[in-house]
C-alpha positions, 0 to 999 in steps of 0.5 A: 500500500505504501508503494502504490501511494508513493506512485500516485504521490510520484505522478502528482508531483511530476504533474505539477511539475510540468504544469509549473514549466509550461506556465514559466514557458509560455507566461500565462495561466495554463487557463489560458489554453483552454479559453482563448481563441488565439494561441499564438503566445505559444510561438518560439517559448522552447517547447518540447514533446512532453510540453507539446502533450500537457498543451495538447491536453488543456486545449482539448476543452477549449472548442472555440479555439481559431488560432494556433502558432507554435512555430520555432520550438523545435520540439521534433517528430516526437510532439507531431501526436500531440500536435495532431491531436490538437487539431483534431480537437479543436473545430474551429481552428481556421490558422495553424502555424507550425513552422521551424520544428523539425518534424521531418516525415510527420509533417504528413501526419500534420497535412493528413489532420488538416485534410479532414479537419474542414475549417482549417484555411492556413496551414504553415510547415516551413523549415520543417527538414520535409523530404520527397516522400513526406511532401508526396504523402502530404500532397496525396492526403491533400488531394483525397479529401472528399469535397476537398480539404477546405485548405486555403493557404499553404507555406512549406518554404525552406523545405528541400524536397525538391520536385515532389513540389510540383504536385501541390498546385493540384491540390483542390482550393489551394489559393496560396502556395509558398515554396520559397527554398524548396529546390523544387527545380525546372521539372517541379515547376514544370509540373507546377504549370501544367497544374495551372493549365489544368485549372488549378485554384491557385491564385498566388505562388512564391518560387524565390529561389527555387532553381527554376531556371530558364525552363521553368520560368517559360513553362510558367510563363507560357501558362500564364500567358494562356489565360491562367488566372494567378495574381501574384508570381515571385520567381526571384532568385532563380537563375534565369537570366544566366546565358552560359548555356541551355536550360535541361529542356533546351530553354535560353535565357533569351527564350524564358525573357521573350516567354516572361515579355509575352505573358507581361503584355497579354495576362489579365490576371497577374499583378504582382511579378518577382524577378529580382536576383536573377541576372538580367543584363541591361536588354532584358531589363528593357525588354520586360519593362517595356512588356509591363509597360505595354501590357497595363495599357489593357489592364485594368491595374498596373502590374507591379513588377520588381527587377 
């Protein structure tokens, strides 16, 4: 008997003693978790798994919930449960981020919670150590929603899974997709636009720094220029303007420029293009300037372009 109480005794202590850390954490009540719709206090307070659980816990009462960030904890695969729990729980979670936390393969589990979940418009999984096989399975779960998954805006920069990439603009009701740093690549940004001739929802796309190239920024290019409706493109940082030789389909610089100017001049959608960082010389300045220039003579709104 005196064993058994000094367990309980022991589960008690380690309790409080958790509690105690999350509060000197977080510097709130742990009441706080349970009544307040946003919880974007819980951003960069070095949380662990076991932290993750004991929030996951307190949250679970809290139906009212809409706004969770948790991002640049680092609390690794090992609170991707509790995580998922937590959305699970709660809905009306419209906003979650969860960037910076090294959650490498289950951040699957995280795209898997979101597809089902229904009120969830914005998700966050940057910097995350995602890989091919992760962002593939997370692109599935995505995709197989039925009616679709209700997610709105999607950011997995800063995320090297390289063309798998590709396949997320096929995601139904997708409107804002951000790969910044994914090393998606000529052949995922190809992909990528023949998932926007396809009638793709997207409406706004960040590719900085993604090694598009001269290839995938004629594809994206000649998408647009088909009638795509995107607003906004950052393409900067892509390494399109360098002319020591062919892209691996056999696009030139001066090709992908040509490709950019065409859909400058005839897109009625596009406001907002990027191309800053990517190494123009002076004649393809010109060229694209005078393209925008052209162009929103028959556009409603002036483009605004960044070079």
């Amino acid at each position: 008997a005196r064993s058994i109480h000094s367990m309980r005794r022991g589960r008690r202590f380690c309790s409080t003693a958790a509690t105690s850390r999350l509060v000197s954490k977080i510097g709130r009540p742990t009441s706080a978790l349970s009544t307040e719709r946003s919880l974007d206090f819980l951003r960069a307070k070095g949380l662990d798994a076991e932290d993750l659980l004991l929030v996951s816990t307190l949250v679970k009462t809290n139906a009212g919930v809409e706004s969770i960030d948790v991002s640049g904890n680092g609390f690794g695969a090992g609170g991707a449960e509790s995580l998922v729990a937590i959305v699970r729980s709660s809905p009306q979670l419209s906003k979650l981020d969860a960037s910076q936390n090294n959650l490498r393969a289950s951040a699957a589990l995280l795209a898997e919670a979101a597809a089902s979940h229904g009120s969830l418009r914005s998700l966050a999984m940057s910097a995350n150590a995602i890989g091919a096989s992760a962002c593939t399975a997370s692109v599935e779960a995505l995709a197989a929603a039925a009616g679709g998954s209700g997610l709105a805006e999607l950011n997995l920069s800063h995320n090297a899974f390289g063309r798998a990439g590709g396949g997320l603009a096929a995601v139904p009701g997708l409107s804002s997709l951000r790969l910044a740093s994914c090393a998606v690549g000529a052949a995922g940004t190809t992909e990528l636009a023949a998932a926007l001739a396809a009638g793709s929802t997207l409406r706004r796309l960040d590719l900085h720094e993604c090694h598009c190239g001269a290839d995938g920024a004629a594809a994206l290019a000649e998408a647009l220029t088909s009638g795509v409706a995107l607003v906004s493109l950052d393409l900067s940082d892509n390494n399109i303007g360098d002319k020591s030789g062919l892209g691996s389909s056999g696009v030139s610089a001066d090709a992908a420029v040509e490709a950019l100017a065409r859909c400058l001049r005839s897109s009625a959608s596009l406001r907002e293009l990027d191309l800053r960082l990517n190494g123009f010389d002076a004649v393809h300045l010109e060229e694209l300037a005078a393209a925008a220039r052209e162009g929103d003579g028959k556009r409603r709104e002036p483009i605004e372009l960044r070079l």
